[in-house]
N, C-alpha and C positions, 0 to 999 in steps of 0.2 A: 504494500500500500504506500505512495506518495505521502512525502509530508506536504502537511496542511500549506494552505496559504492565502493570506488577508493585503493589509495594505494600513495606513495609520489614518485616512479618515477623506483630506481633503484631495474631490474628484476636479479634472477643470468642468466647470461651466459650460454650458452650450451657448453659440451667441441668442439664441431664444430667451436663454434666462437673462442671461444678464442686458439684454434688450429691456424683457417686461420688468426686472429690476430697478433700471433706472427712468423706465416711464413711470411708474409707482411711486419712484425719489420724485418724481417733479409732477404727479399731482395726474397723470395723462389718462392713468389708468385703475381701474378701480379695484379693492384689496380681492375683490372677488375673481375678477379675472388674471390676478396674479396668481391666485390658490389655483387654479384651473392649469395655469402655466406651471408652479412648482409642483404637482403633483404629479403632471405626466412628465416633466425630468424628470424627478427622482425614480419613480416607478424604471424610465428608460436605463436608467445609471443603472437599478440596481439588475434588470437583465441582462446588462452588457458586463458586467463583473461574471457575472454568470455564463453567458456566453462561451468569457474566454476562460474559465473554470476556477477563479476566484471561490475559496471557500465561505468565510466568511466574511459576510458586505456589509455596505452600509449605504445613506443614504445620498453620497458625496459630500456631508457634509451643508449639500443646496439648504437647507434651515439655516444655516450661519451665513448666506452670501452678504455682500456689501458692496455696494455702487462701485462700479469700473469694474475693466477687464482683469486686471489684476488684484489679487483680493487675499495675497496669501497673510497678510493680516487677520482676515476673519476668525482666524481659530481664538483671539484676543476680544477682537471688536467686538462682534455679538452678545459678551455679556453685556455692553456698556445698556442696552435697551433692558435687560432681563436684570437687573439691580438696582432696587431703590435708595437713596443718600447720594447718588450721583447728577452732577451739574455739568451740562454740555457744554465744553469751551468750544473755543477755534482754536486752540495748541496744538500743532502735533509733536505731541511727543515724541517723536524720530530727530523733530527737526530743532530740540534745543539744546545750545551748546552751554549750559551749567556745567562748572565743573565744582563735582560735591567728592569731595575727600574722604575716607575712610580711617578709622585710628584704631589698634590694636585693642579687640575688646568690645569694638563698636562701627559692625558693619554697616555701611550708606550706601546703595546702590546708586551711581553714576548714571549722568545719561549716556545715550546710546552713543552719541557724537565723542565722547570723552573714555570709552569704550579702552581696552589696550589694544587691543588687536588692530582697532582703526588708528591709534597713535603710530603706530609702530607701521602704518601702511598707509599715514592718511593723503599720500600722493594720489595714489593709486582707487583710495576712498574718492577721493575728490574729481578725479579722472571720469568723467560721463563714457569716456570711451574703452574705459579699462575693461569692461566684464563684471567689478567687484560690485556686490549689493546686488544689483538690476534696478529696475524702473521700481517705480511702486506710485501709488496716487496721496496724495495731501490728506490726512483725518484727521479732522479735528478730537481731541481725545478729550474725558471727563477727568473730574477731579471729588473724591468725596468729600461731602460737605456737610453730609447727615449721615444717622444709622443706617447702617447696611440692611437690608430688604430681599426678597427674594420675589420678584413681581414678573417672572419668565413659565409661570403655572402654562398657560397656554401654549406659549411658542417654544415649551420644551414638548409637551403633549403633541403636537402639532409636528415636530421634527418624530418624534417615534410615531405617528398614526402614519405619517410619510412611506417611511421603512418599513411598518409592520404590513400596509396596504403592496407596497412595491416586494414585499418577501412572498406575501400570498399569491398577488400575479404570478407569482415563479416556483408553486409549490414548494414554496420554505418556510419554515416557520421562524419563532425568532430565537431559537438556538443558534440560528446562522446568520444573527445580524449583530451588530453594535453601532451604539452611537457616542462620539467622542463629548467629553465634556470639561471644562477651563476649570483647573485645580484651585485651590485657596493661596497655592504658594502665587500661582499666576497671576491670579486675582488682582493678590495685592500690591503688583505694578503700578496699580493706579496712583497716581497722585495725592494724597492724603492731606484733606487741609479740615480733617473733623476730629477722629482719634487721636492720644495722646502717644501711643508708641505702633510701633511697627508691629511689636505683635499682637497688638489687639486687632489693628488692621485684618492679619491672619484669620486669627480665629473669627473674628466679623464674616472673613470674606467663607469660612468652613462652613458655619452656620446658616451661609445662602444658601452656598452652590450646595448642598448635599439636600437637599429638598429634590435641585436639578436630576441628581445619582438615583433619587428614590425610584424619581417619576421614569427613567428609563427603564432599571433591572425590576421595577412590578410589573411591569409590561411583558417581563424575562428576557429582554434584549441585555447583552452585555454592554456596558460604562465603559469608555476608554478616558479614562483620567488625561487631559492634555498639561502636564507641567514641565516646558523645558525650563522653566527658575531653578530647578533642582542641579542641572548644570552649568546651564547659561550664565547665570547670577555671577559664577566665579569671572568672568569675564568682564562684568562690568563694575569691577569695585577696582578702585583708584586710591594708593598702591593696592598691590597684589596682597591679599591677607595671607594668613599662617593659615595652615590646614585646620589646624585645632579650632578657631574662629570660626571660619568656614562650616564647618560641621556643627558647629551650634546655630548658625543660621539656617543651614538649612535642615535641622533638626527640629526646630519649633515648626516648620512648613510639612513637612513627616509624621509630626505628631498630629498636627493641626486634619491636616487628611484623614490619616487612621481612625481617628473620633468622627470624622463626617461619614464616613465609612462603616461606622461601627455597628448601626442594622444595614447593612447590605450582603447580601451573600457570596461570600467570599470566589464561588463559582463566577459570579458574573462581572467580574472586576479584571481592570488588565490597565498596566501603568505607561504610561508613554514618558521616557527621557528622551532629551537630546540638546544639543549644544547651538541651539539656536537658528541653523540651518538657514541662516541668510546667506547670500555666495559672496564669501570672502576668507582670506587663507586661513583662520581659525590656529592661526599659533599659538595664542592662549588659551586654547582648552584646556580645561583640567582633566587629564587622565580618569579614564573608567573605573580602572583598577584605583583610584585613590576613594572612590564616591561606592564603587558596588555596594557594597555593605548597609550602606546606607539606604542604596536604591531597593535590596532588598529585606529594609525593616518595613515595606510599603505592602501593607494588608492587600493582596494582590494577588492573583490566579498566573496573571501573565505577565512579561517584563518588556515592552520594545523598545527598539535604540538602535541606535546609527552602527551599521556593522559592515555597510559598502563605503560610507566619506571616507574619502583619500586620509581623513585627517583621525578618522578612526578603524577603519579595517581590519588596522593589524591587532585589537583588542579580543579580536575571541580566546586569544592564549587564555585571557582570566577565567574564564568557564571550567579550563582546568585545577585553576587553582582554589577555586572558591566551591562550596559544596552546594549544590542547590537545591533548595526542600525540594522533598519525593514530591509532593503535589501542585509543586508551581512548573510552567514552560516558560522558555525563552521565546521571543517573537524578534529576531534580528531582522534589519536593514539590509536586505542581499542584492537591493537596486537602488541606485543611488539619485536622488534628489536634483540637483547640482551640476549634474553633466547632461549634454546632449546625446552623449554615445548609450546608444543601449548596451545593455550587458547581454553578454552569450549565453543561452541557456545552460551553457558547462560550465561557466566562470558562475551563476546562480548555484549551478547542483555543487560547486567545487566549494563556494563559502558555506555551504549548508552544509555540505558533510562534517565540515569541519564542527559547528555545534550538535553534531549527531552522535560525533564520535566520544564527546562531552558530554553528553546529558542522556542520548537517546534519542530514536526518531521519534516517539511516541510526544516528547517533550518538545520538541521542534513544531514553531511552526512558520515558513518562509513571509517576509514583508518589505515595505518599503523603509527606506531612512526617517522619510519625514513626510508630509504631505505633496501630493504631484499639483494640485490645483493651484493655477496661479504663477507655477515655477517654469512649468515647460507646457511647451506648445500639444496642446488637444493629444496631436497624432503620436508625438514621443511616446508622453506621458502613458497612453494607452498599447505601444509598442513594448515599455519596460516591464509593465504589468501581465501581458503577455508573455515575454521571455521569465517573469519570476514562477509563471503557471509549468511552461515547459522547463527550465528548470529544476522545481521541485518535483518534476516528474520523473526525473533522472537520477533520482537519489535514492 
């Protein structure tokens, strides 16, 4: 038997949607006949996973879109509508250059411009011609101003009626579906102008989203927890912290999850890491092997992450090293985000064996890096997905 194989959530868009998306933005068109339009994408997405033999699917993500063609932002954006304490600026947050310092003992995440990895490249950042980043469109970002809320009841119901409708189309039920959802570590990205510390932030933002967690796995779809903070974050603190630091911060975001997790059934949960997956050299990542541990104190059935970036690949060694409960799986990255080249279905079956050899097929189950939607062109995207099916067929 083939190992399994999924994908981490965001599908690209049809330009149908993201048409009736932004007539919707500007008034054109009415919420009803956008319902009309996202229900027959998603239904469409989740046949064409099926199709090309995608085990389990989901709904592209199409509930989280957001104006423009590019939109790989959405797995962030979407909560700003689904959270009450939050006030809509025009900042985007990408695009301010604060620079907030960090002091031994007391971590401050930096903004994105003040970054190291873009310090140490920011010719190259700065270059529109370089490759690094890509395009992305202007969002204006919120900032909390009041207690945090959980006011996305519907349009999380509404992304699962999606998927569970588009599973039944296709004689599945929702064993074979999941739907992604933005962690409390993520969350608390937001700008903060109400709470008095960072982790009340946290726990505020646990106490939402895990309403979002419920309203998914009652329905029996599995949660895919979306936190790249659990990596990324090391990235954007200015200086570099001590490990030791490091680990308390993102220790209170671990705790903080666990507990929002804590009625959920542990079968239908599955953690998504990764190191931020914007394109650029990622010199600053922090090593897997420093974090594993960590990754898996995360009340969690499944574990995915980056296992084809150039900048990670060569990490499945720690699967040897590290023991992995009898009842959890790994969900590695054996297609990569980030490049235009597709991967050969041998170089898919060749990174897969390798966590086969380490865990077992049964525990294996083949994925992407990080989400396609947004990153690459329709036809890649849907090329790579292909070669990770025939791929895993080969193992």
């Amino acid at each position: 038997m083939p190992v399994k194989t999924t994908h981490v959530g965001s599908l690209p868009r049809t330009p149908q949607l993201l048409e009736a998306n932004n007539l919707l933005s500007a008034g054109k068109i009415s919420p009803q006949d956008f319902e009309e339009v996202i229900e027959r994408a998603s239904a469409e997405v989740v046949a064409k996973q099926r199709e090309i033999g995608i085990d389990i699917v989901n709904e592209g993500e199409y509930g989280h879109i957001t104006s423009g063609a590019v939109d790989y932002g959405a797995w962030w954006n979407y909560s700003f509508s689904r959270l009450g304490g939050l006030t809509q600026t025009d900042e985007d947050r990408w695009a301010k250059t604060e620079v907030i310092r960090s002091e031994p003992g007391n971590i401050r995440l930096t903004t994105f411009t003040d970054r190291r990895d873009r310090n140490l490249f920011r010719e190259a950042y700065e270059d529109p011609d370089s490759g690094v980043l890509g395009n992305r469109n202007s969002v204006g970002n919120p900032v909390i101003t009041g207690p945090l809320s959980y006011i996305g009841t519907d349009a999380a119901r509404r992304d699962v009626n999606l998927l569970l409708k588009g599973l039944q189309a296709n004689g599945l039920d929702a064993s074979s579906g999941f739907v992604a959802a933005l962690s409390p570590g993520s969350c608390a990205r937001v700008e903060n102008r109400y709470y008095r510390t960072d982790e009340e932030v946290v726990w505020a933002c646990a106490e939402a989203m895990r309403q979002e967690y419920k309203i998914i796995t009652d329905a029996g779809l599995t949660v895919q927890i979306d936190d790249p903070s659990i990596a990324e974050s090391w990235d954007q603190i200015n200086p570099e912290p001590s490990l030791e630091d490091y680990k308390k911060f993102i220790g209170v975001r671990i705790e903080a999850l666990n507990w929002a997790l804590k009625d959920i059934p542990t079968e239908l949960t599955r953690f998504h890491v990764c190191w931020g997956s914007w394109h650029g050299p990622h010199t600053t990542d922090i090593p897997f092997a420093d974090i594993v541990g960590d990754v898996l104190r995360v009340d969690a059935k499944g574990y995915t992450f980056e296992a084809s970036s150039p900048r990670h690949a060569h990490e499945w060694r720690i699967w040897h090293e590290y023991q992995l409960p009898a009842d959890k799986v790994l969900i590695p990255g054996v297609v990569c985000h980030s490049t235009n080249v597709v991967e050969h279905p041998q170089l898919v079956a060749d990174r897969l064996s390798r966590f086969v050899a380490a865990v077992g097929p049964e525990r294996v189950i083949g994925s992407t890096d990080c989400g396609l939607g947004g990153r690459l062109h329709s036809s890649i995207a849907w090329a790579k997905l292909q070669s990770l099916v025939d791929g895993a067929r080969l193992v």
